[in-house]
C-alpha positions as CSV (number, residue, x, y, z in Angstrom):
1,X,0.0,0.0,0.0
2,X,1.5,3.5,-0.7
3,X,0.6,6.6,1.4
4,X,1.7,9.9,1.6
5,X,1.0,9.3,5.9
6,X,4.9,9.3,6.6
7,X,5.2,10.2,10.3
8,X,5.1,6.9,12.6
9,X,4.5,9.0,15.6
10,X,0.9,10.4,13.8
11,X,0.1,7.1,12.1
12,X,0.8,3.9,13.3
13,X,0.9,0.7,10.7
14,X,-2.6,-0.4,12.9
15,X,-3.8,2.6,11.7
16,X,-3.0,1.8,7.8
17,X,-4.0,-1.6,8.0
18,X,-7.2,-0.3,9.4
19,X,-7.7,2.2,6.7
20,X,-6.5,-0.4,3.6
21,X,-9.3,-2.5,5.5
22,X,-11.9,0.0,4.7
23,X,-10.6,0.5,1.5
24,X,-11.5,-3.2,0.8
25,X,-14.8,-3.2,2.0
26,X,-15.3,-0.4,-0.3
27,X,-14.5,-2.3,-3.0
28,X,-16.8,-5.0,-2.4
29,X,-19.1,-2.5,-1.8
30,X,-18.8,-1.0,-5.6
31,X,-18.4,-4.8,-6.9
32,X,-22.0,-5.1,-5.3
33,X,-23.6,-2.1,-6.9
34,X,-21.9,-3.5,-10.5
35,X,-22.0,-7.2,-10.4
36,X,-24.6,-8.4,-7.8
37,X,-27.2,-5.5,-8.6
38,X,-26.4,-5.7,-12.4
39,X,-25.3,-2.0,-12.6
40,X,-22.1,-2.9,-14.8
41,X,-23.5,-1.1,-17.9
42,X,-25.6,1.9,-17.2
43,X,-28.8,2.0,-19.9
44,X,-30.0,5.5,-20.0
45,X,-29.1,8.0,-22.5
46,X,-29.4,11.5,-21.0
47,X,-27.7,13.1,-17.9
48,X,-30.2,13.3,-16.2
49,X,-32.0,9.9,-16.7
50,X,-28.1,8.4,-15.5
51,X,-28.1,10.3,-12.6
52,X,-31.6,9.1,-11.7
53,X,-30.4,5.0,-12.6
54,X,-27.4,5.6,-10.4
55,X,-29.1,6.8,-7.6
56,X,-32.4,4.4,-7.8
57,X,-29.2,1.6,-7.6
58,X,-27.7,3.4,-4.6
59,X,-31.1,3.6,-3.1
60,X,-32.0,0.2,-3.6
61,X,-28.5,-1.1,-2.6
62,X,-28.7,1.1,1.2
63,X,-32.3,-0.7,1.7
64,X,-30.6,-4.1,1.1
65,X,-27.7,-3.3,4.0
66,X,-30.3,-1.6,6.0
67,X,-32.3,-5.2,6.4
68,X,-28.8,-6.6,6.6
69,X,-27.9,-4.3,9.4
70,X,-31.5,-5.1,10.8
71,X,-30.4,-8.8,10.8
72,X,-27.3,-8.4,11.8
73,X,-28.4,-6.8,14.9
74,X,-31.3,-9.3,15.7
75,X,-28.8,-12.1,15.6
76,X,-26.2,-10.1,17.6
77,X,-23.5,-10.8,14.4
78,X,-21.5,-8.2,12.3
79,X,-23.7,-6.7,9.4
80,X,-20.2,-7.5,7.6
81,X,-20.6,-11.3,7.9
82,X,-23.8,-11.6,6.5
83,X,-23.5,-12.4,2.4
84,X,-25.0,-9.0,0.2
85,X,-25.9,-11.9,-2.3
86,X,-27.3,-14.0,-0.4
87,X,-29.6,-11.3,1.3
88,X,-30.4,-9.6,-2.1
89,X,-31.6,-13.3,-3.3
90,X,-33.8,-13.7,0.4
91,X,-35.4,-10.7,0.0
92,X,-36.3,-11.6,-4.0
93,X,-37.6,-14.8,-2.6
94,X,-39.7,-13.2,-0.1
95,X,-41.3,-10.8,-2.1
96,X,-44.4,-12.8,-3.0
97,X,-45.0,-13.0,0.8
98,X,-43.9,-9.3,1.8
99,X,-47.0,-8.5,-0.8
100,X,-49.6,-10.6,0.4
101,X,-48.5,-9.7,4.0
102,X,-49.0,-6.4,3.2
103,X,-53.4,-7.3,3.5
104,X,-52.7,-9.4,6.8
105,X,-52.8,-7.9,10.0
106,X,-49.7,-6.2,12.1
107,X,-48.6,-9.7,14.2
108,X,-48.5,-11.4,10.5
109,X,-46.5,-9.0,8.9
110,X,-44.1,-8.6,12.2
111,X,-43.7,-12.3,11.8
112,X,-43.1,-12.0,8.3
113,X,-40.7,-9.6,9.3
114,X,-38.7,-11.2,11.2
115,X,-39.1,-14.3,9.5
116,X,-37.2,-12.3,6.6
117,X,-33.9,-10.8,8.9
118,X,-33.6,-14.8,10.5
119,X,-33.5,-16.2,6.6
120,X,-31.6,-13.1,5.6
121,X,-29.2,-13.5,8.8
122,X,-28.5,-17.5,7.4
123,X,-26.2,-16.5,4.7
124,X,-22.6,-15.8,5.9
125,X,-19.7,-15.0,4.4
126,X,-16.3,-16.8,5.9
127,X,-13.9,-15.3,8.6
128,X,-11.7,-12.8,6.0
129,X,-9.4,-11.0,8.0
130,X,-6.4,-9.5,5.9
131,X,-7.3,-10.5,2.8
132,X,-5.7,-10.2,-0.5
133,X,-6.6,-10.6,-3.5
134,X,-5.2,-10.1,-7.3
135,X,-6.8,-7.3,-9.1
136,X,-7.3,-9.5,-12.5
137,X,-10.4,-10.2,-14.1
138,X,-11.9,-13.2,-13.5
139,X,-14.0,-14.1,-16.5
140,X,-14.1,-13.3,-20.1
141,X,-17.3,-11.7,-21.6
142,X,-18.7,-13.2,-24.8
143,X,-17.9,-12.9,-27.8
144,X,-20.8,-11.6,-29.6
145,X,-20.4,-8.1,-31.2
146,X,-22.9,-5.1,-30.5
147,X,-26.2,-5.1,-32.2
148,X,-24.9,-1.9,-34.2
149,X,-28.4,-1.7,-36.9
150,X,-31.9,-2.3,-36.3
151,X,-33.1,-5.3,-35.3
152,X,-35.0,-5.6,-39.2
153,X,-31.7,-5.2,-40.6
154,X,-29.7,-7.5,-38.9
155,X,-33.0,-10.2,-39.1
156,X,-32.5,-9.8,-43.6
157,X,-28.9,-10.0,-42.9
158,X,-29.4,-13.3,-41.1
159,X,-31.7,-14.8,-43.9
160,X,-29.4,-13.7,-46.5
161,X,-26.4,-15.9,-44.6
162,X,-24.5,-12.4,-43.9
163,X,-22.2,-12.4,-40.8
164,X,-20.0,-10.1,-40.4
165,X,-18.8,-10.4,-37.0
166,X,-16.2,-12.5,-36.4
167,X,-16.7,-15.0,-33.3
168,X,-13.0,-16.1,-31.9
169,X,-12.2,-19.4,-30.8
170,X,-15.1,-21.0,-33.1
171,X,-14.0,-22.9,-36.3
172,X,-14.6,-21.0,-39.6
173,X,-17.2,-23.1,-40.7
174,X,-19.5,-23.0,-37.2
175,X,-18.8,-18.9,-37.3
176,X,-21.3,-18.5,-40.0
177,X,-24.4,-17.3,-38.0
178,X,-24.8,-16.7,-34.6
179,X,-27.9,-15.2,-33.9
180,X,-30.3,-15.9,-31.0
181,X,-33.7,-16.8,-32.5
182,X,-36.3,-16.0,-30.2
């Protein structure tokens, strides 16, 4: 780690291992928003409609940790141990029941409640102290190009036997058309 916190006397190494700690757990906090809550590719096309996607994800993603810190705290554990996926795919799996408890009355919905931080509370992440890990990627994307025409254009391209996108690590002959038809 490199840090411009020379004096030992003002900053002990406790103190940079502390703060390259946090550092971390910011990371995994941006992997989150990206990977887990599919905000790798933003979709709008205007300023402002960006700004707005971005902060619906932040929102969203501070509810999530807020039930996380809820059942954290019910199960007397570290909000850090519990998984983000995991709780993200509870609360998904709940939402049928968080809408029909929403007509039942308040000691059906509390137990739906709490029903929700124990499941959400299940899902723990392993003891990580000190971790380190290599900043490489770990998959590759695919290989398919960008639909770059309409949709009708590509479609008459695809009947005429027209590809020209070249697909690596397929044969010459299989690279012909790969399309999904659906």
């Amino acid at each position: 780690m490199v840090t411009t916190l020379l004096d030992p006397e003002q900053t002990t190494k406790d103190d940079l291992a502390a703060l390259y700690r946090a550092r971390w757990n910011n990371e995994l906090d941006l992997r989150s928003l990206k990977s887990s809550m599919q905000m790798r590719e933003l979709r709008c096309k205007t300023p402002e409609s960006v700004r707005k996607e971005v902060w619906a994800h932040v929102l969203a993603y501070n509810l999530l940790r807020t039930v996380m810190a809820q059942a954290a705290a019910r199960h007397r554990v570290a909000p850090r141990t519990i998984s983000f996926t995991g709780a993200m795919q509870t609360l998904e799996a709940f939402q049928p029941l968080l809408e029909l408890g929403a007509t039942q009355d308040a000691a059906s919905r509390l137990r739906l409640c709490h029903d929700l931080l124990d499941a959400v509370a299940t899902h723990r992440v392993g003891d990580r102290p000190d971790r380190s890990e290599p900043r490489l990627k770990k998959r590759r994307r695919n290989h398919y190009g960008w639909l770059t025409k309409p949709r009708a254009e590509m479609k008459r391209m695809m009947a005429k036997g027209v590809s020209k996108n070249y697909v690596p690590f397929v044969e010459k002959t299989e690279a012909r058309l790969y399309f999904f038809h659906g």
